[in-house]
C-alpha positions in Angstrom: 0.0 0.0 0.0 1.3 3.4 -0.5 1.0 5.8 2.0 -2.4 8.0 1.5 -3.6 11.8 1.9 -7.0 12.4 1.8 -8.3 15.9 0.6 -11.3 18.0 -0.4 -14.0 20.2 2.0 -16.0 18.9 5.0 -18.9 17.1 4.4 -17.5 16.0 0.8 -17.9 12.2 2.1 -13.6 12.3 2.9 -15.0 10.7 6.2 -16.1 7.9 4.2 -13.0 7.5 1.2 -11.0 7.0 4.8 -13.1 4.9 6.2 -12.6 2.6 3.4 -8.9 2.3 4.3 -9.6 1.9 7.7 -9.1 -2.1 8.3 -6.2 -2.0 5.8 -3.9 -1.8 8.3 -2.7 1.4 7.6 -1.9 4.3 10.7 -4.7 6.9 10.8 -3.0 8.9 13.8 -2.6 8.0 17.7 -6.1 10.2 18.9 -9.1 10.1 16.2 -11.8 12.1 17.2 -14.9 10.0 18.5 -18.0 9.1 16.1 -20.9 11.5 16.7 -24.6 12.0 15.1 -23.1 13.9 12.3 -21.0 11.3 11.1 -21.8 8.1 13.1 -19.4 5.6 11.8 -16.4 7.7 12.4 -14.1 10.3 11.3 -11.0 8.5 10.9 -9.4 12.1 11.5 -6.8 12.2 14.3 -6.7 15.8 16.3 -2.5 16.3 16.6 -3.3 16.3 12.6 -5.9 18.9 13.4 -3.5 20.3 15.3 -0.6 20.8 13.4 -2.6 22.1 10.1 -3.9 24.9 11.9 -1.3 26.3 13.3 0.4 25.7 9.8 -2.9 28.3 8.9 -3.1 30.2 12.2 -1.0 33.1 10.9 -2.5 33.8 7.8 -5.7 34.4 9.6 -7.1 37.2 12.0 -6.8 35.5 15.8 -10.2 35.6 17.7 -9.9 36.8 21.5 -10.9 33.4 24.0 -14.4 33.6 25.5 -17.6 35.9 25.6 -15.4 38.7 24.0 -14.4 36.6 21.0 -18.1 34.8 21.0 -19.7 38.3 20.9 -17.4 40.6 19.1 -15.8 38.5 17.0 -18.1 35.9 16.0 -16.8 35.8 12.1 -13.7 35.0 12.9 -12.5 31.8 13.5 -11.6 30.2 16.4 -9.6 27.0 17.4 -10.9 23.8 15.6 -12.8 26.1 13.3 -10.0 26.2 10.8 -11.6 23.5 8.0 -13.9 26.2 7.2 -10.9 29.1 6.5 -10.7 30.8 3.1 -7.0 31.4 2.3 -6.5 33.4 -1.0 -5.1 31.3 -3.9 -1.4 31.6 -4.3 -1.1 32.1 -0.5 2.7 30.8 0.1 2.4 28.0 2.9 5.1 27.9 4.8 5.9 26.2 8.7 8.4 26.2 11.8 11.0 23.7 12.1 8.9 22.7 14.9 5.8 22.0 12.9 8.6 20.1 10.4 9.4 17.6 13.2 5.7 16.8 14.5 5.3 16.3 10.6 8.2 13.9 10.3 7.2 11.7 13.5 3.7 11.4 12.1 4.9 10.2 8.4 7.3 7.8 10.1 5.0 5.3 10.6 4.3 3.8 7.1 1.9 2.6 5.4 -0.1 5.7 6.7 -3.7 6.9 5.7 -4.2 11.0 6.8 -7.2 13.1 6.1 -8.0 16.5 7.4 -10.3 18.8 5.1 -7.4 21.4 6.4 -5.0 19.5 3.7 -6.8 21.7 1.1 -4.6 24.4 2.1 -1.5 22.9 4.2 -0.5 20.4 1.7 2.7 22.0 0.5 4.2 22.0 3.8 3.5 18.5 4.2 4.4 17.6 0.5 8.4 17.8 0.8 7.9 15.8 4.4 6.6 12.6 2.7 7.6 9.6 0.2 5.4 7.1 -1.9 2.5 9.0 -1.6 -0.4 9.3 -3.3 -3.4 12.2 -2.9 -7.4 11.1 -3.1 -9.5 14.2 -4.2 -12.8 14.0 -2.4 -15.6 15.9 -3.8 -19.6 16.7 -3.7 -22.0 19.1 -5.3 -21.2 22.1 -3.6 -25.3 23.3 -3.3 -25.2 19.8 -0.9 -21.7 20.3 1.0 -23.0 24.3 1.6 -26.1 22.7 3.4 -24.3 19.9 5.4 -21.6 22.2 6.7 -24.6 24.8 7.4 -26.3 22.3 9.4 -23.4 21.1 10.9 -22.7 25.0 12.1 -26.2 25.2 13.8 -25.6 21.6 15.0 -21.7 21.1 16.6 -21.3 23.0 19.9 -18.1 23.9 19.3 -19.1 25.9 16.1 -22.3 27.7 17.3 -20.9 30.7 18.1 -19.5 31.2 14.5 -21.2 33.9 12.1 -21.1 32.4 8.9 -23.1 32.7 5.5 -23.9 30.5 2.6 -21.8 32.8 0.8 -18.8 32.4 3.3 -19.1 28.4 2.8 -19.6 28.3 -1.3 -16.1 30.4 -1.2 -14.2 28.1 1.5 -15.3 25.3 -0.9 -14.0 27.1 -3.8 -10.8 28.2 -2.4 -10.0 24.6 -1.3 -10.4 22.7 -4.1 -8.8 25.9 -6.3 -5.6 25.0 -4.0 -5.7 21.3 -4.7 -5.8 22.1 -8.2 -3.2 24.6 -8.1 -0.6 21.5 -5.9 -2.1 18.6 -8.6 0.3 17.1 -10.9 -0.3 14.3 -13.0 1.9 11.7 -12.8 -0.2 9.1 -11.8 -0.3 9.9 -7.8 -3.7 11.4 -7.7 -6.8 10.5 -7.7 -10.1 12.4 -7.9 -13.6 11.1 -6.6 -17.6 12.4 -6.6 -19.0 11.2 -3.6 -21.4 9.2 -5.6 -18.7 7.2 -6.8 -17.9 5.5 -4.0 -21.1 3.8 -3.6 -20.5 2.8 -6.9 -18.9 -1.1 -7.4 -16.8 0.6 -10.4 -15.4 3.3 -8.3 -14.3 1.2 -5.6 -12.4 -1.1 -8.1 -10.9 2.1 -9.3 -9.9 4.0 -5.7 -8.2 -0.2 -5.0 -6.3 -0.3 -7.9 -4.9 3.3 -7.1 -4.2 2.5 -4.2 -3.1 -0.8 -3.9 -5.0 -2.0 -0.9 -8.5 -4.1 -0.5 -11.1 -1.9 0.6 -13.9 -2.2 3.2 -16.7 -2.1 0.9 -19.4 -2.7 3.5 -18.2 0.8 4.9 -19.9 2.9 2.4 -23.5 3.8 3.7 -25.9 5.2 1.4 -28.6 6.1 3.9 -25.9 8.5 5.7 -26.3 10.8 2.6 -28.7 13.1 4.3 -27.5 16.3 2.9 -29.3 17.3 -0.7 -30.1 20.8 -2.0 -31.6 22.7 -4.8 -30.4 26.0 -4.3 -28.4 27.4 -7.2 -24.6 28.2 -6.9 -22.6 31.0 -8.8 -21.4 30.3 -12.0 -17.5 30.1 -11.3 -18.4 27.6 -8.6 -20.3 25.1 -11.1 -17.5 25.5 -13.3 -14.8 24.3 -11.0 -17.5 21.4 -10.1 -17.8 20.6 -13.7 -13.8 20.4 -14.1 -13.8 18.1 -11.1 -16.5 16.0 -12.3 -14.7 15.8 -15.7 -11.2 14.9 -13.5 -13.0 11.9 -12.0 -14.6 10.9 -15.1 -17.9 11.4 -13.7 -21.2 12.1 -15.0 -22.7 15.2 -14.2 -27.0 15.0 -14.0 -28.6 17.6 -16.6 -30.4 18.8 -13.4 -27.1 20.8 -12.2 -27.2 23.2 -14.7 -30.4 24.2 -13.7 -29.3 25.1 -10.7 -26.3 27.8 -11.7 -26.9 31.6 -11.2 
């Protein structure tokens, strides 16, 4: 098996593309956050991996004061754990501490590994020059869909309650992400980009195992868990960069999704 980053926005199903891996024997990380009601069969995403992407992103962001005075004053700005909902400007230079280097390198150590953080998006190129046999599985969704999971999600998660954020605000975090995958993607045969859909699919599962070279669980995937489906429209650059990722994964886009573009 070759070692495994998974990327693309929360609630893209990346919860689910590592879940797939997760009796392969691979290491997901040493503390993976517990299963709750938004994602009952797991996360398979381990918090010193949360940790160490945001503070790779803490400094290209405003800080948010601790308590009632952050909560009240600064409700738009994010706070700690918040960070897989940032919106870092394309061609943003990533860059990170020795310090940050080393909690990297112990992490990586232990091959075959299998990381995924919806922070990736953005942190990649600090982790890039850190690794060896690697591969990179793109995880995407209809963004009208991943806009109204992550909105519930908001309303839902304690943690995240006393964050002001719009529809808007999402449909651009999701744009910026997968505008920075594309801008680290190089095709040479490491990557790998999946719909959601696709991995409830028989044919996409034989594609994501041959990539990467590992037998799947294919009794994780759980249809009934896709709870998250909306007809609202989306702007017109964001269906574009949908449509160029549907194309990039080779999958079919219904007629009904132009329908819903601005």
């Amino acid at each position: 098996m070759h070692n495994l980053i998974i990327l693309g926005s929360g609630r893209s199903g990346t919860s689910m593309a590592a879940g797939l891996f997760h009796q392969s024997g691979c290491f997901m990380g040493e503390a993976l956050h517990a299963p709750n009601p938004a994602n009952p069969k797991g996360f398979f995403e381990d918090k010193e991996i949360n940790a160490i992407n945001e503070a790779i992103l803490s400094p290209f962001l405003p800080s948010r004061p601790k308590g009632m005075i952050g909560d009240l004053f600064f409700s738009k700005r994010l706070a700690e754990g918040h960070m897989w909902l940032a919106r870092i400007p394309v061609g943003t230079h990533m860059t990170c501490t020795d310090l940050i280097q080393n909690r990297i390198r112990r992490l990586t150590a232990r091959e075959p590994f299998c990381f995924k953080d919806p922070r990736f998006s953005y942190t990649l190129p600090c982790w890039r020059p850190l690794v060896k046999n690697i591969k990179y599985l793109v995880i995407f969704r209809h963004p009208a869909d991943t806009a109204q999971s992550i909105a519930k999600e908001c309303q839902e998660a304690g943690y995240l309650r006393s964050l002001s954020i719009t529809r808007e605000d999402i449909l651009e975090t999701w744009e910026l992400m997968y505008s920075h995958i594309l801008a680290s993607y190089r095709e040479d045969g490491t990557w790998l980009f999946l719909h959601y859909d696709q991995m409830l699919d028989q044919r996409g599962l034989d594609r994501l195992e041959t990539f990467a070279d590992v037998k799947l669980d294919r009794s994780f995937p759980d249809s009934s868990l896709k709870r998250s489906s909306s007809q609202k429209s989306i702007p017109a650059e964001t269906n574009r960069l949908y449509k160029k990722l549907c194309q990039m994964a080779n999958y079919r886009i219904h007629q009904l999704e132009d329908a819903l573009t601005d």
